[in-house]
C-alpha positions in Angstrom: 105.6 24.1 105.3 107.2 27.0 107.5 106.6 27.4 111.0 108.0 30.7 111.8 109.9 33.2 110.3 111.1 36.9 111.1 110.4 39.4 108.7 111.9 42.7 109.1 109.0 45.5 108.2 109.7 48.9 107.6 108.4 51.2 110.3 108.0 47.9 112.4 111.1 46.2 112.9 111.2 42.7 112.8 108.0 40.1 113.2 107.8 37.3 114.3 105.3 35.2 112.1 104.2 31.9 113.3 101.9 29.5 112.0 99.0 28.2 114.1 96.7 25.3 114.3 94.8 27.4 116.9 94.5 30.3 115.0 91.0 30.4 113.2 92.2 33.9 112.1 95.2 36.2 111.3 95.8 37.9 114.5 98.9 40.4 115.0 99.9 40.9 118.5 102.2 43.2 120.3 103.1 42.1 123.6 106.5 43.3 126.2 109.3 41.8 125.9 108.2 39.8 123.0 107.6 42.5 120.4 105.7 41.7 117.4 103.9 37.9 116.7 101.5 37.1 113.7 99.6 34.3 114.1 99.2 32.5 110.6 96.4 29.9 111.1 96.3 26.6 108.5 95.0 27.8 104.6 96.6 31.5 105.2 100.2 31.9 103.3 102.9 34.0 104.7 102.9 36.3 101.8 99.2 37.0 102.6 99.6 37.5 106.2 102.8 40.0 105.4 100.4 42.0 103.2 98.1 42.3 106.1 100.7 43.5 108.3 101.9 45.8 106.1 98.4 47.6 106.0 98.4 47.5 109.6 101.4 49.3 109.8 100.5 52.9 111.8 98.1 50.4 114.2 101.0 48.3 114.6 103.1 51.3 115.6 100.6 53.1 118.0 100.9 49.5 119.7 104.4 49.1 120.3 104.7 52.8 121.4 102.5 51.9 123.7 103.9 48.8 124.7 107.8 50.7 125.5 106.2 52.9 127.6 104.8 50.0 129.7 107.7 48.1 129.2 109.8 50.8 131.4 107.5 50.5 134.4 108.0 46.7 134.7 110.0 45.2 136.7 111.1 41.7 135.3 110.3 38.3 137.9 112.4 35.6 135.8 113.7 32.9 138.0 115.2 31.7 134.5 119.0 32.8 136.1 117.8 31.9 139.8 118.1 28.6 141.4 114.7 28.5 143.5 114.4 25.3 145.6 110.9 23.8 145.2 110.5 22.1 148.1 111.1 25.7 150.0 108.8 27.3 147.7 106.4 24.6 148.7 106.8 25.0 152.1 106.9 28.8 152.1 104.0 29.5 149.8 101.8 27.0 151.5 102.9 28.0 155.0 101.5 31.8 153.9 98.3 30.5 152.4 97.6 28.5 155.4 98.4 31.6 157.8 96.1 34.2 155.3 93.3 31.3 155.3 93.3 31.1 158.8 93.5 34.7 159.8 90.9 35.7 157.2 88.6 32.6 157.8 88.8 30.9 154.2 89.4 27.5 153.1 90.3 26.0 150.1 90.4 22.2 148.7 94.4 21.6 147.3 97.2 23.7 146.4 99.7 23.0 143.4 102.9 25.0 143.5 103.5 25.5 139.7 106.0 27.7 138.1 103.8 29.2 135.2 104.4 31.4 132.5 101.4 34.1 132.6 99.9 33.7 136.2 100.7 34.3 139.7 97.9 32.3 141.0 94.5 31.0 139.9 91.6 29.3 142.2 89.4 26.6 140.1 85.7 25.9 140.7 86.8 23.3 143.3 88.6 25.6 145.1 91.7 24.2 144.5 94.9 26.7 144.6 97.6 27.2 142.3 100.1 29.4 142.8 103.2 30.8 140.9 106.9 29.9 142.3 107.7 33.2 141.1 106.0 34.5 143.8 108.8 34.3 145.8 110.6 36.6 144.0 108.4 39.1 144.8 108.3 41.8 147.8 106.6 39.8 150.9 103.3 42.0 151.0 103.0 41.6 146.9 103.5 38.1 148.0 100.8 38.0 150.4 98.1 40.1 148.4 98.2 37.1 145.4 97.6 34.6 148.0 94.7 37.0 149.4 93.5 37.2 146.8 93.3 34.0 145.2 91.4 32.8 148.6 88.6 35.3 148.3 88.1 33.7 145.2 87.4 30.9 147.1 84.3 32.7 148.1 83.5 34.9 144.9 84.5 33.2 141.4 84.8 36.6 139.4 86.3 40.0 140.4 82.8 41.8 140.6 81.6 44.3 143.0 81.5 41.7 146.1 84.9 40.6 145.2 86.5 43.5 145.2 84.2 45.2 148.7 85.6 41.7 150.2 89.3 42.6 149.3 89.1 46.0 150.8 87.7 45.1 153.8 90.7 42.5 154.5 93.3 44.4 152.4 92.5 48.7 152.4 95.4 49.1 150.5 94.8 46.1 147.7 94.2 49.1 144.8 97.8 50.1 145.5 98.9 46.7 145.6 97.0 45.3 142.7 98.6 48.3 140.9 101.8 47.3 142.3 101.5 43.9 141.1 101.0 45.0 137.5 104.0 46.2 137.1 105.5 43.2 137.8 106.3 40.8 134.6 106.1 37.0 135.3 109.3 37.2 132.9 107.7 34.7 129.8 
């Protein structure tokens, strides 16, 4: 049984189709960088999910229109071509959470220093703190904001109305810099 396979489609360009045990249905993506992926879940032929792509030609095109002109306001963070020593990273990162939490009065259980594909940090139930390598790839007050922002989640587990009053008050400028940061691609 195939995996993958590129098929070039006409007003499309090529597509990537790839078959998936996750996948409980066909589901056509368009994402930068990456261009086009079909997901073919288990019981759904290539030929079929072709055929569906074909009819979703125009939608398919609206997408990746849409897709270049967001793709020329990123900036690419890959550290794929960059030597980045982890221990550093460890020390750096953590030294600038510690610094935030203290100044901003938060606390927070563990940190893990990851280098992960779609996130420049997360904070778990526990209020444990992970944080992207890649952040140190990034300007020093982008940096910083991440950090912030993962430690108000600390306090607030979602990014509603008390999360976002919370990030103002320590940050005024976080809608600039969470707009900032947005243009920024992890580099997957």
């Amino acid at each position: 049984m195939t995996k993958a396979s590129i098929i070039n489609i006409r007003g499309v360009g090529p597509v990537l189709f790839e078959r998936s045990r996750r996948a409980k249905y066909l589901n056509i993506s368009v994402k930068p960088f990456k261009g086009v992926r079909v997901a073919v879940p288990q019981g759904v032929s290539f030929t079929i999910a072709e055929h569906t792509v074909h009819s979703k030609v125009h939608w398919i095109q609206k997408h990746i229109a849409r897709i270049k002109r967001l793709e020329k306001n990123y900036i690419l963070v890959s550290n794929d071509n960059i030597e980045i020593d982890r221990k550093k990273a460890r020390e750096i990162l953590i030294g600038r959470l510690d610094f935030l939490a203290e100044k901003f009065g938060y606390s927070y259980n563990r940190v893990f220093i990851r280098n992960q594909k779609t996130r420049w940090g997360s904070c778990s139930t526990k209020n444990n703190i992970n944080l992207n390598i890649r952040l140190l790839l990034l300007p020093e007050e982008l940096m910083d904001f991440v950090i912030l922002h993962e430690l108000i989640h600390t306090k607030f587990k979602n990014h509603g109305k008390e999360f976002w009053e919370e990030l103002l008050q320590k940050e005024p400028h976080a809608g600039i810099l969470d707009d900032q940061i947005n243009r920024y691609n992890i580099g997957l």
